[in-house]
Each structure stands twice: as structure tokens, then as C-alpha cells.
N, C-alpha and C positions, 0 to 999 in steps of 0.2 A: 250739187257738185259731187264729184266722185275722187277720191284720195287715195293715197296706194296706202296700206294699212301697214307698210313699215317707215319710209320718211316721212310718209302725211303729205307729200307734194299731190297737187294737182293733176290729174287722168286725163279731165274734159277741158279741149282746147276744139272754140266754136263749139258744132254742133255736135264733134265726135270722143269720144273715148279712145286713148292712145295707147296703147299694149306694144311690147315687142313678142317676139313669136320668137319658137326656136323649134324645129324639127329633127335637128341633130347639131353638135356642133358646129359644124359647116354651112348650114342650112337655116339662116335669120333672117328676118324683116318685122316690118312696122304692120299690124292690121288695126283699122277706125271702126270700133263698133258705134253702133246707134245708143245710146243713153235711155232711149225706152225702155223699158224693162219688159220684154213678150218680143222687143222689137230684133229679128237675126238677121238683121241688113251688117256684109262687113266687104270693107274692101280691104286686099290684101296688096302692100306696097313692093314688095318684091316677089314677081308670079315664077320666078326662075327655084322657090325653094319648093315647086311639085306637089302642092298641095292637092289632096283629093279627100274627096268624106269619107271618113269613119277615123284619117288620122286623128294621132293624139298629139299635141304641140306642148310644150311647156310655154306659160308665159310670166312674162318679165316686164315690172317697174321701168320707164324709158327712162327716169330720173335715175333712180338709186342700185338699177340691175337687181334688185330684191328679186325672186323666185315669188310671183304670186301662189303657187299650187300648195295645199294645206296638205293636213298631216295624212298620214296611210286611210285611214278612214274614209278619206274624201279624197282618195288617188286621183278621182276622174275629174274633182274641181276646180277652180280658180277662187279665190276672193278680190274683193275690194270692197271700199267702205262707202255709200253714198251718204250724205247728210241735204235733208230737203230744205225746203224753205223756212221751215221752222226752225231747222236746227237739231232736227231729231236724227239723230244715226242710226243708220241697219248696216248690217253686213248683207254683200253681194257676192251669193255664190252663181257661179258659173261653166259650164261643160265646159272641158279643152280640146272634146272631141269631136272635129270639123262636123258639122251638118246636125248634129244634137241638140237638140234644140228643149232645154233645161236650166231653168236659173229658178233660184230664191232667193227670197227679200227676207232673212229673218230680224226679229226685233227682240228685244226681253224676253215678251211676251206670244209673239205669233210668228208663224210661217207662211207666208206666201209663195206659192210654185207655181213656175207660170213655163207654158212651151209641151207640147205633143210628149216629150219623152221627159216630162219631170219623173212621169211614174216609173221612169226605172231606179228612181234613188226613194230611199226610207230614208234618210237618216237622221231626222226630226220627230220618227214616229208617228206622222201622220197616217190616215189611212188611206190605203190606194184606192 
């Protein structure tokens, strides 16, 4: 499951992960990301806010309008929390920058980076 890491409400409805988007004020909608983790399949619900790669989008809790995007350090990220079958929780970071293709799965212990442009983020300290 995937939970928005400020009310804990539920992301994943069916097969997709629910986000709101916001490109400017004026400028919102819904996009359904795929729940794989490597996986950058998204449709986006309203195609009228102009999206094109490289923008940057803020996103948004559809439940609680929470700001996913984390502190200055991690300007270009998004979070959310998935918790697997077990019951183990990771944080999930994720690009807000259309066609970027960079997430990590961190845990206590490890980082996973998964997607062609992880390597433009450190900030785990791993090595590139």
C-alpha cells in the first residue's frame, strides 16, 4: 500500500497511485502513477494544464491537500510512504520533474535508486 505520509490516508486506489498535481495555481489535476517502483507509466487527468518534460509540478495528498514535496534539500522530490506485505515501511522518494525518471525506496538501513536519472541526486551518499 502507499499512504500520504501526513494524514496516512490511502494513495493506491485499484491499480494506480492518486496524486493531484499543480503547475501553478490555476493549473491542477489528477495524474495515476503505476505503483511499480522503476515503473513511469502516468496518465495525466486534466491534459488542458500544458504539461511538457522537464516541468516541475508540485504534488498534493487528494485526501488531505498535504504538499508532498520535502524540505529544500530534496526541492526536486516528492515523498510517500509505501508499506509492503510484511508490513515494513520505506519512504518513497520521487521526481516532480515531468519525464525524470528517479525514485528511491529508502529504509533504516538501505537505499534503493531505481530510473536512468537517479544519478543526478546524492543525497543518500551513495556512489554514483
Amino acid at each position: 500500500q502507499y499512504i500520504c505520509p501526513h494524514c496516512k490516508s490511502y494513495l493506491k486506489i485499484k491499480d494506480n497511485i492518486i496524486l493531484t498535481i499543480c503547475k501553478s495555481e490555476k493549473q491542477k489535476g489528477l495524474v495515476l502513477l503505476s505503483p511499480e517502483i522503476g515503473n513511469y507509466d502516468a496518465v495525466f487527468h486534466n491534459e488542458s494544464i500544458g504539461l511538457v518534460k522537464g516541468d516541475k509540478v508540485e504534488m498534493f495528498c487528494p485526501v488531505c491537500s498535504a504538499n508532498l514535496g520535502v524540505e529544500q534539500r530534496f526541492k526536486n522530490l516528492a515523498r510517500i510512504i509505501m508499506i509492503d506485505e510484511k508490513g515494513h515501511k520505506s519512504d518513497i522518494y520521487f521526481s516532480k520533474i515531468l519525464g525524470e525518471k528517479a525514485t528511491f525506496k529508502v529504509t533504516e538501513d538501505n537505499v534503493d535508486k531505481f530510473g536512468d536519472d537517479a544519478s543526478n541526486y546524492n543525497y543518500w551518499g551513495y556512489s554514483l
